[in-house]
C-alpha positions in Angstrom: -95.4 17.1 -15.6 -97.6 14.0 -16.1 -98.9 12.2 -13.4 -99.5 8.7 -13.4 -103.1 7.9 -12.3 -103.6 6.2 -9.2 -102.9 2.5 -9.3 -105.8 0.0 -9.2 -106.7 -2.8 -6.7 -105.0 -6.0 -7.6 -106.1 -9.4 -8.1 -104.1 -12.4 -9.3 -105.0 -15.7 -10.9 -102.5 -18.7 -10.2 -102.7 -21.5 -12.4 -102.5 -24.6 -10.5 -104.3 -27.2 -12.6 -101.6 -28.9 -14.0 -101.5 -33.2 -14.0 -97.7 -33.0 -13.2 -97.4 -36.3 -14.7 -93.5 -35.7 -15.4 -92.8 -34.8 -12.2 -94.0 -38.4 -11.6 -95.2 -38.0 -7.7 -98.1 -39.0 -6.0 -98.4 -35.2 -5.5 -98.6 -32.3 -7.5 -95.8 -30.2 -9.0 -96.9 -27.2 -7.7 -96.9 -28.7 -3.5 -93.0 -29.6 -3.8 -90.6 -27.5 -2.6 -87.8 -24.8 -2.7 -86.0 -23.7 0.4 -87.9 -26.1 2.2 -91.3 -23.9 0.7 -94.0 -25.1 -1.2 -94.1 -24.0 -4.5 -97.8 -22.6 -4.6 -96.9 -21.1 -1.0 -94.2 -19.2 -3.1 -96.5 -17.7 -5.6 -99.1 -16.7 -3.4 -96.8 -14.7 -1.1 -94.9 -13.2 -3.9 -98.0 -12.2 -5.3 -99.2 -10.5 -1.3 -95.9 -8.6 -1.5 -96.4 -7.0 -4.9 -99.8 -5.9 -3.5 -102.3 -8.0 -4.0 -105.4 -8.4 -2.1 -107.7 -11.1 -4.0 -106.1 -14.5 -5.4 -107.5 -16.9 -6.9 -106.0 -21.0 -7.8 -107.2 -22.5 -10.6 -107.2 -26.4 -9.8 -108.2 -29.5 -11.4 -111.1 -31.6 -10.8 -108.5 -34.3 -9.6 -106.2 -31.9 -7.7 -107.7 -32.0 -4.3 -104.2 -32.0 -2.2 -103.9 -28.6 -4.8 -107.4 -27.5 -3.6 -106.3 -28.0 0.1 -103.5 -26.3 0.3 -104.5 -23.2 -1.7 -107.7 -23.2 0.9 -105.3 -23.3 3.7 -103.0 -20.3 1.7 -106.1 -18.4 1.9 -107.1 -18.4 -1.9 -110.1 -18.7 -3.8 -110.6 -21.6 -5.8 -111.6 -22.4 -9.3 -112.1 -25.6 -10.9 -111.3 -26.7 -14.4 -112.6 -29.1 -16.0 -112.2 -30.5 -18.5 -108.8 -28.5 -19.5 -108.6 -26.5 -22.2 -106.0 -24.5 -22.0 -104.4 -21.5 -20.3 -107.2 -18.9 -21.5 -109.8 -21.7 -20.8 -108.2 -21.7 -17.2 -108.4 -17.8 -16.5 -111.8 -17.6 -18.1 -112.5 -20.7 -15.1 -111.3 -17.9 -12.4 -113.4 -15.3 -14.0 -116.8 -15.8 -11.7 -114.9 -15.5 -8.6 -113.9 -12.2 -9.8 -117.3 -10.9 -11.1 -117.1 -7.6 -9.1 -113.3 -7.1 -9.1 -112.8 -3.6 -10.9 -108.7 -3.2 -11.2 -105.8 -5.0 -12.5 -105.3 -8.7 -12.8 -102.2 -10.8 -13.5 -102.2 -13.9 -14.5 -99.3 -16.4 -12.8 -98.0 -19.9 -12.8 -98.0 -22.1 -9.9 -94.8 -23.8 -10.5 -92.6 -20.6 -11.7 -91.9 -19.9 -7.5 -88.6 -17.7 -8.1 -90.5 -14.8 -9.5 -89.4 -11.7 -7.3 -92.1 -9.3 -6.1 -90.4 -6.1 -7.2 -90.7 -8.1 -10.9 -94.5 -7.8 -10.0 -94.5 -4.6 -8.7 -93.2 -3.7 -12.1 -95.5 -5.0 -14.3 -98.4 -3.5 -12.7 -96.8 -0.3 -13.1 -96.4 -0.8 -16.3 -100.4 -0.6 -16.7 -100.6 2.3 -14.3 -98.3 4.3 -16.7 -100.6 3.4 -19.7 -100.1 0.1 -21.4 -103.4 -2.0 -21.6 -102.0 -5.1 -21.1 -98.2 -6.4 -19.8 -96.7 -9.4 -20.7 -93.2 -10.5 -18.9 -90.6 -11.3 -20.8 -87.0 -12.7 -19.7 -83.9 -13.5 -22.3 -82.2 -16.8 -21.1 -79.1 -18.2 -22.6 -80.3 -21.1 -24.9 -84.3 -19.8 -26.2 -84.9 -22.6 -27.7 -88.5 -23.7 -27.3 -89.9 -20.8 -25.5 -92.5 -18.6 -26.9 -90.7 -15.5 -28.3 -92.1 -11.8 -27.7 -92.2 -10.0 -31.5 -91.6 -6.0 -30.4 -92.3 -3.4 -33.2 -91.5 0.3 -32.6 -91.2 -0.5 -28.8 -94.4 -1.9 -28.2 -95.5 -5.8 -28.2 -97.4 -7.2 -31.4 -97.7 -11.0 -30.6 -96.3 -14.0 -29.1 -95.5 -16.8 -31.8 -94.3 -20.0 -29.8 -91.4 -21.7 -31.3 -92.5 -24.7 -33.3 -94.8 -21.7 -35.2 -92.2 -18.9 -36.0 -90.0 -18.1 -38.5 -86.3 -17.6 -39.0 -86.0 -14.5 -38.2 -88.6 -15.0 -34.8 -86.3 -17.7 -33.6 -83.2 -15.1 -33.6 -85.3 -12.8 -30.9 -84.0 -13.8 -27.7 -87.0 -12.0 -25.3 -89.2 -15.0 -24.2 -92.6 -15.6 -23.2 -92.7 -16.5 -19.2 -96.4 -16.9 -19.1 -97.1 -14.2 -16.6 -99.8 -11.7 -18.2 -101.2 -8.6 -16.7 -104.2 -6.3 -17.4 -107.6 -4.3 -16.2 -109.6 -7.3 -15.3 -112.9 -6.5 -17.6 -110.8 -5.5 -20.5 -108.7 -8.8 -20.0 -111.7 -11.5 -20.0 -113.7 -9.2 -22.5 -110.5 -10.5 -25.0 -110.8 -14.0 -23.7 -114.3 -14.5 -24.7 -113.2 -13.8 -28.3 -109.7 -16.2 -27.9 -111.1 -19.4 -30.3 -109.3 -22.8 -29.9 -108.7 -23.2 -33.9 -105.3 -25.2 -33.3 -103.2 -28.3 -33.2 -104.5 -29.1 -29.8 -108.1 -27.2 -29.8 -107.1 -25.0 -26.9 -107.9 -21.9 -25.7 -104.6 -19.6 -25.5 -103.8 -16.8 -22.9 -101.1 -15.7 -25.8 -104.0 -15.0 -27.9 -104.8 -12.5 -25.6 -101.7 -10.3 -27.2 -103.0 -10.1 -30.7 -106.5 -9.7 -29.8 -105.4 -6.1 -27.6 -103.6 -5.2 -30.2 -106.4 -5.3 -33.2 -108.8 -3.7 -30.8 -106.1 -0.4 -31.5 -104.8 -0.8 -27.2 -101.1 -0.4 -26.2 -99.3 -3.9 -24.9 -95.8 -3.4 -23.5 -93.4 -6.0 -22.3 -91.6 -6.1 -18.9 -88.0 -7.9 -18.7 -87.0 -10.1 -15.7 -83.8 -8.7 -14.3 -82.6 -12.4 -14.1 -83.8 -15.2 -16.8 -83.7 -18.1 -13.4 -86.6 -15.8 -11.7 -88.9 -17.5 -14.3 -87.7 -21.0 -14.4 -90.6 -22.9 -14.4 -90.9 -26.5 -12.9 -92.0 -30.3 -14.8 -89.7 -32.4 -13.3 -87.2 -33.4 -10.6 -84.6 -31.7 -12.9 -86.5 -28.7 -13.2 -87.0 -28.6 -8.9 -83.1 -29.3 -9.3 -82.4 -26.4 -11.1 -85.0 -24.4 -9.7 -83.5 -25.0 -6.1 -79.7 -24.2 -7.2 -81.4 -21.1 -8.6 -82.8 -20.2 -5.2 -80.0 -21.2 -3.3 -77.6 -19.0 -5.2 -80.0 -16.2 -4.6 -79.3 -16.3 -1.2 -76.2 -16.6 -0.9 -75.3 -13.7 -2.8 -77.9 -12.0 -0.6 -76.4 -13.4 2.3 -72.6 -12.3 1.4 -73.3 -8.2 0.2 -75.4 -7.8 3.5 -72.3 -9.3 5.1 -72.5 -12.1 6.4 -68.9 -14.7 6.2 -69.9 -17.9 4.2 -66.8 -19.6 4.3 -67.9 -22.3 1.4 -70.8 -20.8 0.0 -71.6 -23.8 -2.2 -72.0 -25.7 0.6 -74.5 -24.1 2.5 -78.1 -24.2 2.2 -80.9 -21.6 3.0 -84.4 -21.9 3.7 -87.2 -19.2 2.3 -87.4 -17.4 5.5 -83.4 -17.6 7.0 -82.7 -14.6 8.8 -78.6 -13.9 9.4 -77.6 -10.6 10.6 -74.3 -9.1 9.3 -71.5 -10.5 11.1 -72.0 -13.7 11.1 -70.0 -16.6 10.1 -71.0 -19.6 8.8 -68.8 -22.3 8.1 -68.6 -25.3 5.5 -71.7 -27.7 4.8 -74.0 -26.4 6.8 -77.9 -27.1 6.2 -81.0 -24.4 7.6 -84.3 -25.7 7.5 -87.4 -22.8 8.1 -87.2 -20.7 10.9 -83.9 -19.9 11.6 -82.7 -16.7 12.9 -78.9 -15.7 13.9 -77.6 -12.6 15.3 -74.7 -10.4 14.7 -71.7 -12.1 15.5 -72.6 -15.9 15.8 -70.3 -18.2 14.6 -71.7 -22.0 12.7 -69.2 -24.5 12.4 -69.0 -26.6 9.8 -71.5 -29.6 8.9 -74.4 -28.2 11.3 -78.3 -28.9 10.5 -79.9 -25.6 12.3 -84.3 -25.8 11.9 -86.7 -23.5 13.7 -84.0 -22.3 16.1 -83.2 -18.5 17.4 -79.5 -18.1 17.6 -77.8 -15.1 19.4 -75.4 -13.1 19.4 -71.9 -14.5 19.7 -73.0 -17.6 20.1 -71.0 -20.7 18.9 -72.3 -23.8 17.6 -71.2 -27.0 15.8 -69.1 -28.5 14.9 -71.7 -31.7 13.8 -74.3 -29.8 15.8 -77.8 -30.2 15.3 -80.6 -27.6 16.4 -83.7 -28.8 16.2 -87.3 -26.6 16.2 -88.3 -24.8 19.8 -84.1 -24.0 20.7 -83.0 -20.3 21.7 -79.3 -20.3 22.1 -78.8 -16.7 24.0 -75.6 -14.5 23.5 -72.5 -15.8 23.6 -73.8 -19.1 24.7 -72.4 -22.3 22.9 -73.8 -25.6 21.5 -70.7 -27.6 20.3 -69.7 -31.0 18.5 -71.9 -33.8 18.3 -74.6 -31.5 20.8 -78.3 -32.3 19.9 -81.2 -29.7 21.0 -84.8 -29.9 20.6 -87.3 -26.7 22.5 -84.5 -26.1 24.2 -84.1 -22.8 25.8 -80.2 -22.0 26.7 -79.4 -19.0 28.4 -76.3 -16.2 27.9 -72.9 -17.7 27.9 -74.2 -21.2 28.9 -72.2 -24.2 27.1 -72.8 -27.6 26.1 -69.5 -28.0 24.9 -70.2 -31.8 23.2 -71.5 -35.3 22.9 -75.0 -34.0 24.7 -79.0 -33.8 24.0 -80.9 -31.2 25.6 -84.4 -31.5 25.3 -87.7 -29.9 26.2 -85.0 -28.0 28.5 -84.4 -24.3 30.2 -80.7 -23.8 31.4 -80.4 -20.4 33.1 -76.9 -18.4 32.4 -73.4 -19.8 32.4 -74.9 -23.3 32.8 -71.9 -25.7 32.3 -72.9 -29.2 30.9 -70.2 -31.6 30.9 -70.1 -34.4 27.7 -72.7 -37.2 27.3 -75.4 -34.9 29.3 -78.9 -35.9 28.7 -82.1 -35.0 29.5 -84.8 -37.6 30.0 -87.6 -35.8 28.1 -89.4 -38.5 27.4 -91.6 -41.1 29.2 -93.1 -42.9 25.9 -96.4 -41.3 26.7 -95.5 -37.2 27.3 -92.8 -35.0 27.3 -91.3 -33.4 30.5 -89.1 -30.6 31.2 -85.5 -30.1 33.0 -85.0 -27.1 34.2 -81.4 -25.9 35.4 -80.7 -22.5 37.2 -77.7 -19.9 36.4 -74.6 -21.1 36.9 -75.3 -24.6 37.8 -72.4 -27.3 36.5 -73.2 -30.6 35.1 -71.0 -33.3 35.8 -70.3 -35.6 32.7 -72.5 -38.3 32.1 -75.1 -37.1 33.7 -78.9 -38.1 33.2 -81.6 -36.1 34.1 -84.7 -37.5 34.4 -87.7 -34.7 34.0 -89.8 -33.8 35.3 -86.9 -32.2 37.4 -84.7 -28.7 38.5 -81.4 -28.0 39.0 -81.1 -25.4 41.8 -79.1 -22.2 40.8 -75.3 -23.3 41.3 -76.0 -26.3 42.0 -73.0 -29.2 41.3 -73.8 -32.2 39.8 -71.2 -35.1 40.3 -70.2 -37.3 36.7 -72.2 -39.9 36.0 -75.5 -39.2 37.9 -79.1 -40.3 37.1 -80.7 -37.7 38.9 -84.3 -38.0 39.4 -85.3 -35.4 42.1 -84.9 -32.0 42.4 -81.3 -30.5 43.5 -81.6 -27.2 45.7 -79.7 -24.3 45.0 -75.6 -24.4 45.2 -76.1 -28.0 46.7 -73.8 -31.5 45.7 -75.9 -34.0 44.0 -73.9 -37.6 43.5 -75.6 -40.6 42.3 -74.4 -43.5 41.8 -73.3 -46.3 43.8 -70.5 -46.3 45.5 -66.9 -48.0 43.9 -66.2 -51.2 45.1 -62.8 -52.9 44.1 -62.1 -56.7 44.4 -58.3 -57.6 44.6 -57.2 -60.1 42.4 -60.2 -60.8 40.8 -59.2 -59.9 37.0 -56.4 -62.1 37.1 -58.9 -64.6 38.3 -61.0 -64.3 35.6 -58.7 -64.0 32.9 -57.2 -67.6 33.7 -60.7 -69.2 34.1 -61.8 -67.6 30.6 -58.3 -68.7 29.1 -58.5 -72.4 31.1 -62.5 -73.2 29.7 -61.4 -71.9 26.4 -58.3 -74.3 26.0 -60.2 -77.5 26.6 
């Protein structure tokens, strides 16, 4: 039995140096997002999990939010200018690679959807003997894509569609502009790619035929599914690119078995975590950092960001979680509750109609409807803390700094602004007072002024 040599170190180059003009935004394409994820984000950790170590953005000279960002990512940065091209652009990445000995692939900036195992295969591809990899996907309509021409099982060229002929057009594998192979090999074809064309470019495709003469093997990869490489130039492409996404996880979602009860209606973020179990109900919305355990039910129409939600917990309906809230087990956040770094405690409930913020209720906490905490004093924020067990009369304000002894009673309608000791009866606010006959009074005044 053959064994596969050992694989390589791997680099990638992302090409980020695109004008976006159609996406028409004061930013670039390749900054918006999917799942509430940049795009560039997406490509550089896609290309970490497939096993790269070095990566390096190819920019423009204008593309300094690009430049940022990819700095703040952790990547190396090339500049191009002027733009020539794709192969122009990977020759640009070429000195920051000078001493890289290993396998390169080449990547687009605003294809995010690409999965890593996709990757993983295409480098394997060159560990198993081809010289170069090119990934190929076969949507439904191939239209203008650049077709991939395969002779006796191996890759010959890539013809784009304005250039090929009848019989090219019928071939349904496409080009997806993601190109893999040993990193001196790869640039040694580039410096022999010429730009004798319409638009006096430099072509990665070139790259192909080039291989080929030199008497190398080329092999194409396939995409498993056609929307991994949908690549984005406009609000309908980030449209379709995010429906693409969101369908992704919602199958993902369902077989590890999780209950979405309308999954067209609800909405992941890159990084949602929901352990089986759970049950999620219509038109509901997770921004990043959302985790929920086993057994946790969502109600419909909640908007859950940055917030740990456990076990058996309940919230919504109309509940929003904001980032910093830990709902424990079995506690419950219900209709119309608001929470913001909000730290609730097993089986605590604030049932409805309340905001807890910058807040830590103990267990089996009991806050009535239209609680609030007074976080805020328009310069900083303070906290409320409440003990286990304590019970929250409705109405109640709580004006932090301030703690709610362990349980403690608060009566309805309170502004409390000192501390309440443990399993004491705090009531404030001033005392009834009822004066006989004075509505009828003022009814016949009101109605007397009003008739003359």
């Amino acid at each position: 039995m053959v064994t596969a040599p050992a694989a390589r170190p791997r680099a990638a180059v992302i090409l980020a140096a695109g004008k976006s003009t159609r996406m028409k935004s004061a930013k670039s394409k390749v900054l918006h997002e999917i799942g509430g994820q940049a795009c560039l984000s997406w490509v550089a950790d896609m290309a970490r999990k497939a096993g790269v170590d070095k990566i390096v953005a190819v920019v423009n000279d204008d593309g300094n939010d690009v430049a940022e960002a990819a700095k703040a990512l952790g990547l190396t940065i090339a500049v191009q200018n002027p733009q020539h091209g794709t192969g122009h652009a990977v020759q640009c990445a070429q000195p920051a690679l000078a001493d890289f000995d290993g396998d390169i692939i080449v990547l687009c900036a605003d294809a995010p959807l690409i999965r890593p195992q996709t990757l993983i295969d295409v480098f394997e591809t060159l560990r198993h003997g081809a010289d170069l990899a090119v990934l190929g996907f076969e949507p439904e309509e191939p239209g203008a894509y650049g077709r991939l021409v395969i002779e006796n099982c191996k890759l010959t060229k890539i013809v784009e569609a304005k250039e090929a002929s009848e019989a090219e057009l019928a071939i349904r594998l496409c080009n997806s502009g993601i190109m893999a192979g040993y990193a001196p090999d790869m640039f040694a074809a580039l410096d022999k790619v010429t730009n004798d064309n319409a638009k006096g470019e430099y072509y990665l495709t070139d790259v192909v035929e080039i291989t080929r003469a030199a008497g190398r093997a080329i092999a194409a990869v396939t995409a498993g599914d056609p929307d991994e490489v949908l690549g984005i130039n406009s609000r309908s492409d980030l449209a379709l690119a995010e429906a693409a996404f969101q369908s992704r996880m919602r199958a993902e979602a369902m077989e590890a078995g999780v209950t979405l009860r309308d999954p067209a209606t609800t909405y992941f973020s890159y990084d949602t975590q929901i352990a089986g179990d759970a049950d999620i109900g219509a038109n509901v919305v997770f921004g990043p950092g959302v985790s929920i355990e086993a057994g946790a039910v969502i109600h419909p129409f909640c908007h859950i960001e940055g917030a740990q939600i456990g076990a058996g917990a309940q919230i919504g309906p109309f509940a929003r979680l904001r980032p910093g809230t830990q709902m424990g087990e079995g506690s419950k956040a219900g209709n119309f509750v608001e929470t913001k770094k909000a730290v609730i405690g097993k089986g605590s409930k604030i049932n409805h109609l309340s905001y807890i913020g910058d807040a830590v209720l103990g267990d089996g906490v009991n806050v009535g409807a239209g609680t609030i905490t007074c976080n805020y004093d328009g310069f900083e924020k303070h906290q409320t803390v409440i003990g286990d067990g304590a019970f929250i009369g409705t109405n109640s304000s709580l004006v932090a700094p301030v703690t709610i002894g362990t349980g403690a009673y608060l009566g309805s309608g309170g502004v409390i602004t000192s501390d309440v000791p443990d399993d004491a009866l705090a009531v404030a606010r001033a005392p009834q007072s009822n004066k006989p006959g004075w509505a009828a009074r003022y009814r016949a005044a009101k109605a007397k002024r009003k008739a003359t």
